[in-house]
C-alpha positions in Angstrom: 9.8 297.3 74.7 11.4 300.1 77.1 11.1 303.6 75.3 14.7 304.5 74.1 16.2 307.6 75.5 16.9 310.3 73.3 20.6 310.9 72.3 21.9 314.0 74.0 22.6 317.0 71.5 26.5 317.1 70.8 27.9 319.8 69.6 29.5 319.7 66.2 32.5 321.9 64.4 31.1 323.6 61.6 33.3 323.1 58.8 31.5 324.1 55.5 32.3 327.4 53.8 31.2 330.4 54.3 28.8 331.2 51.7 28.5 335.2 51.2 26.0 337.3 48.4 28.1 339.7 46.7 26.6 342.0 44.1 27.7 345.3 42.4 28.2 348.7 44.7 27.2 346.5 48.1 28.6 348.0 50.8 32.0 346.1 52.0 30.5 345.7 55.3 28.8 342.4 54.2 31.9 341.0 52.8 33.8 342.4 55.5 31.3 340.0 58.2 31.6 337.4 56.3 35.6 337.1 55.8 34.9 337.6 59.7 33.0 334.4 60.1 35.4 332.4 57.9 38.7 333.5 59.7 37.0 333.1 63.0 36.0 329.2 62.2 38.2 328.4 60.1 36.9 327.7 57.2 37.2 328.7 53.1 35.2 331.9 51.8 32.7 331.6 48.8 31.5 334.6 47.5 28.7 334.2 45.3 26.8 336.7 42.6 23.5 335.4 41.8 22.6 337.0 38.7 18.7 337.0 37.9 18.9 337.3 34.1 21.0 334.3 33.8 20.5 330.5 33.8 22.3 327.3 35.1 23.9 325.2 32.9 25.6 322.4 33.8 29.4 321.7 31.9 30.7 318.2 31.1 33.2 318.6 33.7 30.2 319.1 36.7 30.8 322.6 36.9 27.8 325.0 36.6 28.2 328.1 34.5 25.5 330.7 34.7 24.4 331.7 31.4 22.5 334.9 29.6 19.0 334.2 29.5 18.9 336.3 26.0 22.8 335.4 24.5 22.7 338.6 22.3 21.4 340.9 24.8 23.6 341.8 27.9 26.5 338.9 28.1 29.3 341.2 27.8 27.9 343.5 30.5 26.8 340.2 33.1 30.9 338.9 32.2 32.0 342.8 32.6 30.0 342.6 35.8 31.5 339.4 37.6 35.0 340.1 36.1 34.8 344.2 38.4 33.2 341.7 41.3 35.9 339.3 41.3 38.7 342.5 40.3 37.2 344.2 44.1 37.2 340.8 45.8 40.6 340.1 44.9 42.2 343.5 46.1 39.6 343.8 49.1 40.4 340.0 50.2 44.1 339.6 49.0 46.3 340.7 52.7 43.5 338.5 54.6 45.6 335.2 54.2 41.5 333.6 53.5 41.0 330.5 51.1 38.4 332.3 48.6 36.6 331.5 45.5 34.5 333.7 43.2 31.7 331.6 41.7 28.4 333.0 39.5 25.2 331.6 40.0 22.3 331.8 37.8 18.5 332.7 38.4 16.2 334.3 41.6 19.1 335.1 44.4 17.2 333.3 47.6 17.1 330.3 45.5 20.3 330.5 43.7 22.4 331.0 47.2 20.3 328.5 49.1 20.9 325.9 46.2 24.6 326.9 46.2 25.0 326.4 50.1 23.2 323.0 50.3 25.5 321.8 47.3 28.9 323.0 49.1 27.4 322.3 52.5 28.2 325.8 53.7 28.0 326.3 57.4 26.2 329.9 56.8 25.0 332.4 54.3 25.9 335.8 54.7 24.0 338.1 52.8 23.3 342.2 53.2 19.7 344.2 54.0 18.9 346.9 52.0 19.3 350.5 53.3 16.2 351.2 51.3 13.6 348.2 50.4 12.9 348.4 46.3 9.1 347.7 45.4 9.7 344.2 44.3 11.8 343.4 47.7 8.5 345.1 49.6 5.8 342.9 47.8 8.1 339.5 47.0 10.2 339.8 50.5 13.8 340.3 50.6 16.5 337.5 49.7 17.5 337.5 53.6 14.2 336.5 54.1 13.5 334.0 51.7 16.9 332.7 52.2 15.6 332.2 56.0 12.2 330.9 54.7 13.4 328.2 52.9 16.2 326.4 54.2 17.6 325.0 57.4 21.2 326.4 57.6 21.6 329.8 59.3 21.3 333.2 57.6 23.3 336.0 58.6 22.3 339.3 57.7 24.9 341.8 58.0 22.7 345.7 58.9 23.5 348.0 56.3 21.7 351.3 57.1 24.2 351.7 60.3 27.5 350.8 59.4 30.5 353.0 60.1 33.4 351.0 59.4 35.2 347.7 60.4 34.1 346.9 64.2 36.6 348.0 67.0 38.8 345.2 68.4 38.3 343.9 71.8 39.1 346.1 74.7 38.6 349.2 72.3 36.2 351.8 73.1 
């Protein structure tokens, strides 16, 4: 039996979402990149808060809802939370003319984003770096890299300790 050639590699559209990490007081630059990214292929926006103190539950309808690990504890300030996210979303994304949804996800971020974009088939995840690492991001890694650890679709990470604003348009210097 002959050996069979290999198929050649043809380039395919990417046509998922654009998956971006949003949390609270994150510099717009990630979100900024990321409604970048969408525009430029084409595709819908997701932005997705993964909260750590929450869990997945999964409605009748399909839908997952993230909720409060400990229901009398800090509900009302995770709901207060996602309803300012989604209130600064909504005026920061509203003139772009983008197809965006708001969703909350439930548990560790890395896994929570990566478990997210494999069930919407997103073509990337966008998420920020720190300016400063925390202790926990030092010794467990950061979600950026655990993100890029443990899944197959690319990772953007959008620089955070250098931004000065939206990048210039082409032929600007």
């Amino acid at each position: 039996m002959p050996d069979a050639q290999p198929t050649p590699y043809r380039p395919r559209r990417l046509d998922g979402p654009v998956l971006v990490g949003v949390t609270p007081g994150q510099s717009l630059a990630v979100l900024h990149r990321a409604a970048d990214l969408a525009h430029t292929l084409a595709v819908p926006l997701v932005c997705a808060f993964a909260d750590p103190a929450a869990f997945s539950e999964r409605e009748a309808d399909g839908r997952r809802e993230a909720v409060a690990i400990d229901p009398d504890g800090v509900d009302d300030d995770a709901a207060s939370i996602r309803a300012d996210l989604y209130r600064g979303l909504t005026s920061e994304l509203a003139v772009t003319g983008l197809t965006w949804t708001f969703v909350a996800l439930a548990g560790e971020p890395a896994a929570a984003l990566g478990g997210h974009a494999e069930e919407i088939d997103a073509s990337v995840i966008v998420v920020g770096s720190r300016e400063r690492a925390r202790l926990e991001e030092v010794i467990g890694g950061s979600v950026a890299l655990r993100l890029s650890h443990r899944q197959a679709r690319p990772v953007v990470v959008v620089p955070l300790g250098h931004h000065v604003g939206h990048h210039r348009g082409r032929g600007e210097r």
